[in-house]
BALOBA-1460 file (C-alpha; in Angstrom, 3 decimals):
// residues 232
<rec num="1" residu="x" x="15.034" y="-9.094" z="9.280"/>
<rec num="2" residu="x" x="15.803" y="-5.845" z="7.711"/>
<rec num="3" residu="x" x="17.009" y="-2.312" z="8.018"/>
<rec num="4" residu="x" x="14.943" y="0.438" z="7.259"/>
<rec num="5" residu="x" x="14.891" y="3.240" z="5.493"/>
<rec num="6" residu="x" x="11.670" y="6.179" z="6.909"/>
<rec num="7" residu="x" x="10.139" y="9.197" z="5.097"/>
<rec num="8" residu="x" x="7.332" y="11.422" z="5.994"/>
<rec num="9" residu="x" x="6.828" y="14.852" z="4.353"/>
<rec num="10" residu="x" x="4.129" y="17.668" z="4.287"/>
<rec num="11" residu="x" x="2.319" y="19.132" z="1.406"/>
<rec num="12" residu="x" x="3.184" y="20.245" z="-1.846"/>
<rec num="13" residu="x" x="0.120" y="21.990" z="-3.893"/>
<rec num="14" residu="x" x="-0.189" y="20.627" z="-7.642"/>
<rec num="15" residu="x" x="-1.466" y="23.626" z="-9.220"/>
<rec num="16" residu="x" x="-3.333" y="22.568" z="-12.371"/>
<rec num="17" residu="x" x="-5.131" y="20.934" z="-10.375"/>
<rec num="18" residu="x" x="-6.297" y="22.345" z="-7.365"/>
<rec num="19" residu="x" x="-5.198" y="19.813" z="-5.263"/>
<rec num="20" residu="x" x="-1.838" y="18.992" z="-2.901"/>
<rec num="21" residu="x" x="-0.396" y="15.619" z="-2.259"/>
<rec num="22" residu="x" x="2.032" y="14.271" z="0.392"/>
<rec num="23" residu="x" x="3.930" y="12.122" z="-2.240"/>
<rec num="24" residu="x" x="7.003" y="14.236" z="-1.789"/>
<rec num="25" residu="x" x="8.758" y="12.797" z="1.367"/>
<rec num="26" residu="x" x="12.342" y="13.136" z="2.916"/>
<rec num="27" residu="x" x="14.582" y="10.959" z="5.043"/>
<rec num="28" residu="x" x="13.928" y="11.090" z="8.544"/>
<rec num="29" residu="x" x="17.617" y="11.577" z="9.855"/>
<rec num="30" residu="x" x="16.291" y="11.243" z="13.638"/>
<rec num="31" residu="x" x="14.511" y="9.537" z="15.746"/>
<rec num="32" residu="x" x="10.391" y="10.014" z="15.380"/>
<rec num="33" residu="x" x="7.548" y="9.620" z="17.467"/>
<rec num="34" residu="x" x="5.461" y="6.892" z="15.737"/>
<rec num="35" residu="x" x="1.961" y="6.940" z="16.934"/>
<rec num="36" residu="x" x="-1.965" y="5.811" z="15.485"/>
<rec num="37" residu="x" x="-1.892" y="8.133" z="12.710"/>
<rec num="38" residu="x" x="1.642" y="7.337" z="11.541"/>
<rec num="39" residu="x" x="4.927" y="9.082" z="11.897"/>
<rec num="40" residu="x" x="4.907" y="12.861" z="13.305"/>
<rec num="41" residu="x" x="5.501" y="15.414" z="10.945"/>
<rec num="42" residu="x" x="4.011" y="13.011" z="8.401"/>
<rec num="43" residu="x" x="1.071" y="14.589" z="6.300"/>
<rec num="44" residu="x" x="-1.513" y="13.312" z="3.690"/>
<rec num="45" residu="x" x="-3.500" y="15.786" z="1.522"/>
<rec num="46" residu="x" x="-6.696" y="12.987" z="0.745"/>
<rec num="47" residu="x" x="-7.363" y="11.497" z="4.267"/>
<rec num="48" residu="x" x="-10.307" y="9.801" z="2.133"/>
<rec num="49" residu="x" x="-7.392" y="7.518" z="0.781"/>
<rec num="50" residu="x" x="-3.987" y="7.660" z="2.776"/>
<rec num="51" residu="x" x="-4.004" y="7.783" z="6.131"/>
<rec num="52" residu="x" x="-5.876" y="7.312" z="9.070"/>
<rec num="53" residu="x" x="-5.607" y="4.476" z="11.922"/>
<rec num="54" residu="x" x="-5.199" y="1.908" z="9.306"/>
<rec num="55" residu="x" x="-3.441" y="3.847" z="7.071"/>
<rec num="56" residu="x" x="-0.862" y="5.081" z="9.337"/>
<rec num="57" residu="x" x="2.138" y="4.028" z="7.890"/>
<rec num="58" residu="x" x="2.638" y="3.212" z="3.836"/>
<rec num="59" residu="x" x="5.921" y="0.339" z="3.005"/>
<rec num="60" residu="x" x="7.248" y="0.300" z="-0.753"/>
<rec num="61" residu="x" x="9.552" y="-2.666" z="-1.468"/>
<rec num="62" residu="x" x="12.803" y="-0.881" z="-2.878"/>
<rec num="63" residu="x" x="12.907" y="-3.802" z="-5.541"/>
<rec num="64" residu="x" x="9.648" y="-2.695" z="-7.114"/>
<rec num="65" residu="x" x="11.678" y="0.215" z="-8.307"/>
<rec num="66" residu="x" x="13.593" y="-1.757" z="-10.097"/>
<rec num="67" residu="x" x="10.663" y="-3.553" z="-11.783"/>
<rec num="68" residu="x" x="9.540" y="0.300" z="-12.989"/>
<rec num="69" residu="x" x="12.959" y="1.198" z="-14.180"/>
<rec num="70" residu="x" x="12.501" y="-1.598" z="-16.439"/>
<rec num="71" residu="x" x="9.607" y="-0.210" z="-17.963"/>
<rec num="72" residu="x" x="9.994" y="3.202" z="-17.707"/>
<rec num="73" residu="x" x="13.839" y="3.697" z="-18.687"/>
<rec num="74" residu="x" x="13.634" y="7.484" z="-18.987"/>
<rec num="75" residu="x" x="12.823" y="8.035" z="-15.429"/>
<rec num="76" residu="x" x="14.954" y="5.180" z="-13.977"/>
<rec num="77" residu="x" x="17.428" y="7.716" z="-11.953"/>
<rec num="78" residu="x" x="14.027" y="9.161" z="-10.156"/>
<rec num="79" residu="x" x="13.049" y="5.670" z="-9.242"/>
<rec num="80" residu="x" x="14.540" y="5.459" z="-5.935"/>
<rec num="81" residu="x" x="13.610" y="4.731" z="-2.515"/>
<rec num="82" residu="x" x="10.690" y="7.277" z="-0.819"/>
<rec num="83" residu="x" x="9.941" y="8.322" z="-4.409"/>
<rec num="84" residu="x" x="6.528" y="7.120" z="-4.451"/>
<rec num="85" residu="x" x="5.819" y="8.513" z="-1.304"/>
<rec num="86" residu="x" x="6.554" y="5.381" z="1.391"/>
<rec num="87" residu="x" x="6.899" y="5.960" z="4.706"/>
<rec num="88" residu="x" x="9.376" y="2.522" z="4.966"/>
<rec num="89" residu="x" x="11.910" y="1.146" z="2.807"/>
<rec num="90" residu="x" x="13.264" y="-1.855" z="3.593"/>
<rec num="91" residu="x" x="14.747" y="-4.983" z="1.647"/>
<rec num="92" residu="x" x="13.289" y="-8.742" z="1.169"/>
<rec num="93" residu="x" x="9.337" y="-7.890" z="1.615"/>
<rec num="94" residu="x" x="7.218" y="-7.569" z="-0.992"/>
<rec num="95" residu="x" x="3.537" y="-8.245" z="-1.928"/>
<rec num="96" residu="x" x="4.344" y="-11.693" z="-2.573"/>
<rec num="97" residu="x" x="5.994" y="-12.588" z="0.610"/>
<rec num="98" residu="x" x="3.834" y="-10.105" z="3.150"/>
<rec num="99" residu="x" x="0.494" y="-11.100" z="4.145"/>
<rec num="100" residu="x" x="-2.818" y="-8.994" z="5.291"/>
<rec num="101" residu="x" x="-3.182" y="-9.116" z="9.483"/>
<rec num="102" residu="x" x="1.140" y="-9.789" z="9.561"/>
<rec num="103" residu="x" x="2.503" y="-7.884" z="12.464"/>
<rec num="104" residu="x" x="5.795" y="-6.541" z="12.136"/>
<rec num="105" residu="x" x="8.429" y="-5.334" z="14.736"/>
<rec num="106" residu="x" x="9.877" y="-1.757" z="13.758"/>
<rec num="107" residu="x" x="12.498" y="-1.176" z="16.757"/>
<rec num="108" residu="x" x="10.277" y="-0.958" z="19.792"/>
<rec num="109" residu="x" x="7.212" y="-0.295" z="17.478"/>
<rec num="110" residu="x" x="4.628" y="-2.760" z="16.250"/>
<rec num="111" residu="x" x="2.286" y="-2.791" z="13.365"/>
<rec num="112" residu="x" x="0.176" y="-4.906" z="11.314"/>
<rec num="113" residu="x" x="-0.438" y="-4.862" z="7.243"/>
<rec num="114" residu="x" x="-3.833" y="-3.951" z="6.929"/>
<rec num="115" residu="x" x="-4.168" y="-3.367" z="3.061"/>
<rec num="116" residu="x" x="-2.197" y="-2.793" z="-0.401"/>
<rec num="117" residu="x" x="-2.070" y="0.454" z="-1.783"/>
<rec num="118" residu="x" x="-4.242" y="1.478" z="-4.508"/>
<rec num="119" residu="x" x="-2.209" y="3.429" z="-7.252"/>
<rec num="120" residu="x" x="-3.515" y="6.910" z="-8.352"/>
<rec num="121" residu="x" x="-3.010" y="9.869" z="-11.164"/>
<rec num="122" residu="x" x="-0.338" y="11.605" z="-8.700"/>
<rec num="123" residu="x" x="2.227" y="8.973" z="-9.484"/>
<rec num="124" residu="x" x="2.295" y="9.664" z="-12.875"/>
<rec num="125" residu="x" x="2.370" y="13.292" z="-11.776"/>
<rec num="126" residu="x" x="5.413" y="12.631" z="-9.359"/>
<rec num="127" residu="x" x="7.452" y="10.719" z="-12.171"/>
<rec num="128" residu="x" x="5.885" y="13.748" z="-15.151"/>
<rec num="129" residu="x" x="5.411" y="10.036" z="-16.796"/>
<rec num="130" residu="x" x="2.201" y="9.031" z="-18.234"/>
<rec num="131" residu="x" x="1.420" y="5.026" z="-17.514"/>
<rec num="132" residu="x" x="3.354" y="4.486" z="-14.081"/>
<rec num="133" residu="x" x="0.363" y="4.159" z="-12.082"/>
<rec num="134" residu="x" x="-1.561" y="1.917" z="-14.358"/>
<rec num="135" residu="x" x="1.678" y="0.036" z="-14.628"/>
<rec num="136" residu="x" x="2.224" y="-0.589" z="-11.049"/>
<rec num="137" residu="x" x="-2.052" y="-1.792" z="-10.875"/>
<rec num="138" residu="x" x="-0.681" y="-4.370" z="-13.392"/>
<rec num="139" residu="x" x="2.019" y="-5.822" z="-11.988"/>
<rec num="140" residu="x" x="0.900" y="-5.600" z="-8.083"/>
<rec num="141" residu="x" x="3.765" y="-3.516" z="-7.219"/>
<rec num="142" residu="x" x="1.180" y="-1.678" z="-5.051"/>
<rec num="143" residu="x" x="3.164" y="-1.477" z="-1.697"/>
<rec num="144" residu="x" x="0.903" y="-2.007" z="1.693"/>
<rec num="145" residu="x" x="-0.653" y="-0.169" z="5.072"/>
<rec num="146" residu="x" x="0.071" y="-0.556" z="7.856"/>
<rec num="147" residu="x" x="-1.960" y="0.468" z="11.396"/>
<rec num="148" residu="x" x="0.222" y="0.907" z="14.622"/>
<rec num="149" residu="x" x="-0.597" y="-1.424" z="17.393"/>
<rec num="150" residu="x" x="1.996" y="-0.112" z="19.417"/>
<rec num="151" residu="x" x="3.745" y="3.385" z="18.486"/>
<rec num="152" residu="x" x="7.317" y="4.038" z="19.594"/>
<rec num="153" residu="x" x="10.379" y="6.703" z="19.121"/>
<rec num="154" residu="x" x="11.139" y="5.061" z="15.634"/>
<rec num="155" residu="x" x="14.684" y="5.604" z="13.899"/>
<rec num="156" residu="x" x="16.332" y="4.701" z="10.137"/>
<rec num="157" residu="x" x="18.443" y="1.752" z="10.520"/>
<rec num="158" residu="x" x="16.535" y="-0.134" z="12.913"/>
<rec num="159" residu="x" x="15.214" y="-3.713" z="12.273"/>
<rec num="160" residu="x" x="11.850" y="-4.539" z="10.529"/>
<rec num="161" residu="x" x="11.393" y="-8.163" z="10.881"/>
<rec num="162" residu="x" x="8.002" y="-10.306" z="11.223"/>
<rec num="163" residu="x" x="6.593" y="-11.316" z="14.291"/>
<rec num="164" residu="x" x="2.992" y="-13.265" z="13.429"/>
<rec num="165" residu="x" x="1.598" y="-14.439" z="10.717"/>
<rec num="166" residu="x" x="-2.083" y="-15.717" z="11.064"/>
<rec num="167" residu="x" x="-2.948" y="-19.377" z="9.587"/>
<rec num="168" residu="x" x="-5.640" y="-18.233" z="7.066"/>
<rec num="169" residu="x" x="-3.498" y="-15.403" z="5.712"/>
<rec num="170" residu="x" x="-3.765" y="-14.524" z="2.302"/>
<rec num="171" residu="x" x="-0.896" y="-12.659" z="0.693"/>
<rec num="172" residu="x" x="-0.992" y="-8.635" z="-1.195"/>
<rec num="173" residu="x" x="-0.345" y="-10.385" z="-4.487"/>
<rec num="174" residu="x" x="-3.432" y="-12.666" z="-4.099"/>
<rec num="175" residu="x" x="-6.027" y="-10.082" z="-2.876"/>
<rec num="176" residu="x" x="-4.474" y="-7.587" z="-6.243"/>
<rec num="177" residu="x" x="-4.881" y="-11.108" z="-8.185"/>
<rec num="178" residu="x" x="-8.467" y="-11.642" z="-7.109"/>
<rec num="179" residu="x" x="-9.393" y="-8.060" z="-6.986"/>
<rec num="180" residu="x" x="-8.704" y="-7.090" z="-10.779"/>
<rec num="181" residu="x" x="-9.410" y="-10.828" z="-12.000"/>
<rec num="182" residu="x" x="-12.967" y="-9.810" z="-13.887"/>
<rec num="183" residu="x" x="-14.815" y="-12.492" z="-12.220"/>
<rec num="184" residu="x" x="-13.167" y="-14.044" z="-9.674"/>
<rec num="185" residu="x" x="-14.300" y="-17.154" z="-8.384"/>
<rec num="186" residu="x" x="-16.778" y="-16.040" z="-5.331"/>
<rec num="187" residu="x" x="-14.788" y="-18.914" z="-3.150"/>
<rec num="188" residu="x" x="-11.615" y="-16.779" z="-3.944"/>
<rec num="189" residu="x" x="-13.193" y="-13.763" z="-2.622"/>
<rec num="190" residu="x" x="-14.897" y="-15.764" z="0.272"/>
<rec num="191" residu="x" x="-11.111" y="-16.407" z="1.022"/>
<rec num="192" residu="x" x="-10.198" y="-12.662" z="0.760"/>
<rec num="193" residu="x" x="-12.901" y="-11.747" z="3.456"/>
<rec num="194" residu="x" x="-11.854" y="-14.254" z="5.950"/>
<rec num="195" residu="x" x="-8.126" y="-12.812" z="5.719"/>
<rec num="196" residu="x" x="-7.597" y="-11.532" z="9.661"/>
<rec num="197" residu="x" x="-6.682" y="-7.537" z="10.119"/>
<rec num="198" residu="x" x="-8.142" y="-6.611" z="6.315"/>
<rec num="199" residu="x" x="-9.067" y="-2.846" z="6.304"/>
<rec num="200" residu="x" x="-12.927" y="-2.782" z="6.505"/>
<rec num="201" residu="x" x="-13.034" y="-0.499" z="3.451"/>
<rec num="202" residu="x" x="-11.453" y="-3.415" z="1.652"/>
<rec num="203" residu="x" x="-14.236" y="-6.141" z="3.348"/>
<rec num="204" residu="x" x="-17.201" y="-4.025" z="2.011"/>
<rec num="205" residu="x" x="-15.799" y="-3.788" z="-0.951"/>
<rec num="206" residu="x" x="-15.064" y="-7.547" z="-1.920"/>
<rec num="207" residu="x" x="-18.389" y="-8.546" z="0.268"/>
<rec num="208" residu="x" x="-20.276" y="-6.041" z="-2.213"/>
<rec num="209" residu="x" x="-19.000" y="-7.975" z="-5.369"/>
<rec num="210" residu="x" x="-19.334" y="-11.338" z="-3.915"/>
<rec num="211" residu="x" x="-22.736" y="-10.580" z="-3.497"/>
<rec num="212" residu="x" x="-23.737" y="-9.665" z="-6.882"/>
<rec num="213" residu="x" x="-21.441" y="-12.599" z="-8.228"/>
<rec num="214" residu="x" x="-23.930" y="-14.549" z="-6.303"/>
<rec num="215" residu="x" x="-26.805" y="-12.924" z="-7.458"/>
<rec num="216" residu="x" x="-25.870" y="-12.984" z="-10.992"/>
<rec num="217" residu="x" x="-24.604" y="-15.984" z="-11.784"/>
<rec num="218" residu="x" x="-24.621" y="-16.861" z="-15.207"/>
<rec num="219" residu="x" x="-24.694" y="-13.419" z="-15.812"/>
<rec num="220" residu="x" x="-22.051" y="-10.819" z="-17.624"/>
<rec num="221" residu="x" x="-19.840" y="-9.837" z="-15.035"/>
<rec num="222" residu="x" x="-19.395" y="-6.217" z="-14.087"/>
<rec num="223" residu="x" x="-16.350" y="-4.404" z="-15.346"/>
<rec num="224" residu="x" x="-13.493" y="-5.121" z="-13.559"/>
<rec num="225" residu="x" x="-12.119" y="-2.286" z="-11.118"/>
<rec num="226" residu="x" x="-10.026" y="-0.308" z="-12.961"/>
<rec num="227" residu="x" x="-6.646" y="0.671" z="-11.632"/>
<rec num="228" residu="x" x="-6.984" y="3.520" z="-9.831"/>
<rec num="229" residu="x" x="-10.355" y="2.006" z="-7.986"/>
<rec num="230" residu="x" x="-9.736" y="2.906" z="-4.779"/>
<rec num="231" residu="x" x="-11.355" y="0.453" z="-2.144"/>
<rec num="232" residu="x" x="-10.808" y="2.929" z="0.924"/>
């Protein structure tokens, strides 16, 4: 169990390039209606690739930062909690210990992990560092979705803690492993589809590749995604 830390934020427009982003959050310092589409007040520019029903609600482990301050010394005072654009901050989850289809308990709230978070070109804008997205699509540090079974009045300081964990559940760190690996085994992505509460962006996605691995075989394998591939 864990306190949190939640951010939501509206728009800011990036000018050179025609486009806004919600990356820029602040600390909720109140109580906040969470419902389906995540935290009121709460706004994504690209619904194409951050929010939504299972989108709602984006979770950053605040040890990742420290990961990135490694690499990225310059920038290390920027690094810090809701920097990235999370919606929860909270201590002792991470990729490697939170699963796809776990359901969580925020307060009276509860919600279930439905994907990692594929990096993109406005982290590097955020940080005015080249490399910090393609850095994080390395390492795994992606962060993960989650979609609100049951919304709430939600509030800083209240417990996260996990409530279910299906049997077949296959950690964020494995589906980043198998997704980048640049042919993964198709009984490794077999695995990845069977994973309970996956987004079904994600399914198609690893369903689509399976089925060429199968069709190919023996075959060069297709490029691996690149980091900013974006299975939404």
């Amino acid at each position: 169990m864990s306190e949190v830390l939640l951010f939501a934020g509206g728009l800011t427009r990036i000018d050179e390039h025609g486009q806004s982003t919600g990356i820029w959050k602040s600390p909720c310092t109140a109580g906040v209606e969470l419902g389906p589409m995540g935290l009121a007040g709460d706004v994504q520019a690209d619904r194409r690739v951050h929010g939504g029903v299972d989108k709602a609600l984006h979770q950053y482990a605040p040890e990742n930062y420290r990961r990135l301050a490694e690499r990225f010394p310059a920038i290390a005072a920027q690094l810090l909690p809701g920097s990235i654009g999370e919606n929860i901050s909270a201590s002792g989850f991470d990729e490697n210990n939170v699963c796809i289809g776990d359901v969580f308990g925020l307060g009276q709230a509860r919600l279930q992990v439905s994907q990692p978070r594929s990096p993109c070109w406005k982290i590097d804008h955020r940080y005015a560092t080249d490399g910090v997205a393609k850095t994080i699509g390395e390492l795994g540090l992606t962060g993960w979705y989650y979609r609100v079974l049951e919304g709430a009045v939600v509030s800083s300081g209240e417990p996260l803690q996990m409530l279910e964990r299906a049997p077949a559940a296959v950690s964020l760190a494995e589906l980043w492993q198998v997704w980048r690996a640049h042919r993964p085994e198709p009984a490794a992505l077999q695995r990845l589809l069977a994973a309970p509460g996956l987004n079904s962006s994600w399914q198609k996605k690893l369903a689509d590749r399976l089925q060429w691995l199968r069709a190919n075989a023996g075959a060069s394998a297709p490029a691996r995604p690149p980091f900013h591939s974006r299975p939404d």
